[in-house]
C-alpha positions as CSV (number, residue, x, y, z in Angstrom):
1,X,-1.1,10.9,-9.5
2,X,-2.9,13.8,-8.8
3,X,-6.2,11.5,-9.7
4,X,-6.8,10.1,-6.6
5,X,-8.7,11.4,-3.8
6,X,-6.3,12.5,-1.0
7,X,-6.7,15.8,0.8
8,X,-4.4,17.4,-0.6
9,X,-5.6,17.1,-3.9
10,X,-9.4,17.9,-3.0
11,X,-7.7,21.0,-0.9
12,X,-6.7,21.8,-4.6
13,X,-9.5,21.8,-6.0
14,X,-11.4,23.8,-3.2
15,X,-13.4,20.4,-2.7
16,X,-11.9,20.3,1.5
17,X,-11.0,23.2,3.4
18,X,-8.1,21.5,5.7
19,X,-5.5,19.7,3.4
20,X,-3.6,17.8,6.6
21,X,-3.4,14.4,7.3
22,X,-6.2,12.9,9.6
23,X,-4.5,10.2,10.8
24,X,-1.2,12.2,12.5
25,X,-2.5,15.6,11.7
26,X,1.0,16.9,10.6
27,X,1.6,17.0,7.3
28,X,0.0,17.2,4.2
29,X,-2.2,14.1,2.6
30,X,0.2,13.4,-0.5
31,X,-0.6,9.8,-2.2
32,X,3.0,10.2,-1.2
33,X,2.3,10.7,2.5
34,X,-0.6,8.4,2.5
35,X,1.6,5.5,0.9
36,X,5.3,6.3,2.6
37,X,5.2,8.8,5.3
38,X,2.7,9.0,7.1
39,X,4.1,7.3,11.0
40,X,1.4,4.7,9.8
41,X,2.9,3.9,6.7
42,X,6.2,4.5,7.9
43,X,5.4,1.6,10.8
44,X,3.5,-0.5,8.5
45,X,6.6,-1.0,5.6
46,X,9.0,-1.4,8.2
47,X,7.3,-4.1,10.1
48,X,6.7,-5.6,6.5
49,X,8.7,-8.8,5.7
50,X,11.0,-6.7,3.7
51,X,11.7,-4.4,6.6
52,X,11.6,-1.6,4.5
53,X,12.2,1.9,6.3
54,X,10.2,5.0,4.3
55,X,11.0,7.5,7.0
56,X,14.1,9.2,4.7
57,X,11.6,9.6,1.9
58,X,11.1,13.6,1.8
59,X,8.8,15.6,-0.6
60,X,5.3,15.0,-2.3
61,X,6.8,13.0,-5.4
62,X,5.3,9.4,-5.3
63,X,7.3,8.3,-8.2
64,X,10.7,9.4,-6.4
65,X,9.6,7.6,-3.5
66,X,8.7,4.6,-5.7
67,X,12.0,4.4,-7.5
68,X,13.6,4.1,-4.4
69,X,11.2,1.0,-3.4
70,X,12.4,-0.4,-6.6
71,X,16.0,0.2,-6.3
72,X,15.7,-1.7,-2.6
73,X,13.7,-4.1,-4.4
74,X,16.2,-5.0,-7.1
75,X,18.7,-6.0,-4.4
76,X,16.0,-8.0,-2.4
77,X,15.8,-11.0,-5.0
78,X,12.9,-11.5,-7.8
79,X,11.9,-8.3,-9.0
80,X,8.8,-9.3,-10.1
81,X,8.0,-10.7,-7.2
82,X,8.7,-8.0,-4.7
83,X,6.9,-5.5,-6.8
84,X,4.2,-7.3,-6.9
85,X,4.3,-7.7,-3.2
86,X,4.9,-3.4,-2.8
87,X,1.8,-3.0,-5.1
88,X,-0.2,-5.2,-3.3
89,X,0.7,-3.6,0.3
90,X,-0.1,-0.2,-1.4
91,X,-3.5,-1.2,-1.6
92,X,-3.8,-2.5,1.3
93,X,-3.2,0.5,2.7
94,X,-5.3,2.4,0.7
95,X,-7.8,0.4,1.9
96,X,-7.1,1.0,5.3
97,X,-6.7,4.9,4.6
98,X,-10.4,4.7,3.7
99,X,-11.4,2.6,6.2
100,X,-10.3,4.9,8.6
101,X,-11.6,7.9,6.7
102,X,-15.0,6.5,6.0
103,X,-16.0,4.2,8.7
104,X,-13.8,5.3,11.7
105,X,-11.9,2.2,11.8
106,X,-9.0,2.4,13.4
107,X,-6.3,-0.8,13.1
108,X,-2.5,-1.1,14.1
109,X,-0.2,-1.3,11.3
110,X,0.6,-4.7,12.3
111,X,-2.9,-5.5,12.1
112,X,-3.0,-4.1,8.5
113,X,0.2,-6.4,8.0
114,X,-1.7,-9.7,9.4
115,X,-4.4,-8.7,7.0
116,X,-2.6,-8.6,4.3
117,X,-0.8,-11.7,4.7
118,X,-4.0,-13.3,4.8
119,X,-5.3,-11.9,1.8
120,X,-2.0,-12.8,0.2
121,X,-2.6,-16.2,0.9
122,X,-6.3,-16.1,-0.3
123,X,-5.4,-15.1,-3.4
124,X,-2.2,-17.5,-4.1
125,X,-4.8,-19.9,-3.1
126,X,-7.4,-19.0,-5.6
127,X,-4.2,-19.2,-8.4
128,X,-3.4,-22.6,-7.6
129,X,-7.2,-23.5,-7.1
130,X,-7.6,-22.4,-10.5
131,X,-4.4,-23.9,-11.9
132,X,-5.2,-27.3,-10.6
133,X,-9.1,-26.6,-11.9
134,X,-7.8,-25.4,-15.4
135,X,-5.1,-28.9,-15.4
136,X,-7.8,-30.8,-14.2
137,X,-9.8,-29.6,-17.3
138,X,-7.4,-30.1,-19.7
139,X,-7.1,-33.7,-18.5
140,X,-10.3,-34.1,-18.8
141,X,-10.7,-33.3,-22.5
């Protein structure tokens, strides 16, 4: 994980001189901070259908913090589908980690969550556009 470009990885490699957060300026930008710690994040997965609460996750160890996603997944319903659901959010929060970086825009967490239900819905939309596209050319043959 230390591939992607969060502060405290470009602190590492001498490419930023300030390795802190600049969203809530406290703590160090881990992929793990950006994606479960931050107050951001940490508002954003709670107010998240799944009500998930991040907060308790402690250290720099993304994978940690993911297991215990999965194991609060796991008792949530289909697997699949919730981590399919956490990956997706993930992003989406990347995205808006680099929005806010890169174009100074700043959005609630609940407005990254309306966001991503919307984009949710896009894209199960595409699926059954091309589902009922790819019946409708099979009938056709």
């Amino acid at each position: 994980m230390n591939i992607l470009p969060c502060k405290a990885n470009l602190f590492k490699k001498k490419v930023t001189n300030n390795p802190m957060c600049p969203r809530c300026l406290d703590k160090e930008k881990t992929i793990n901070h950006i994606l479960f710690q931050c107050p951001f994040a940490i508002n954003f997965w709670f107010a998240s259908p799944l009500t998930l609460y991040s907060a308790f996750m402690e250290g720099n160890c993304f994978w940690s913090s993911w297991r215990v996603f999965l194991q609060i997944a796991s008792n949530s319903g289909n697997l699949d589908e919730i981590i399919q659901w956490i990956i997706f959010r993930m992003w989406i929060l990347w995205k808006a980690r680099n929005n806010f970086i890169f174009k100074h825009q700043t959005v609630s967490p609940i407005e990254v969550i309306n966001l991503t239900s919307k984009q949710c819905q896009d894209y199960i939309g595409t699926l059954v556009d091309n589902i009922s596209y790819n019946n409708f050319c099979k009938n056709m043959r």
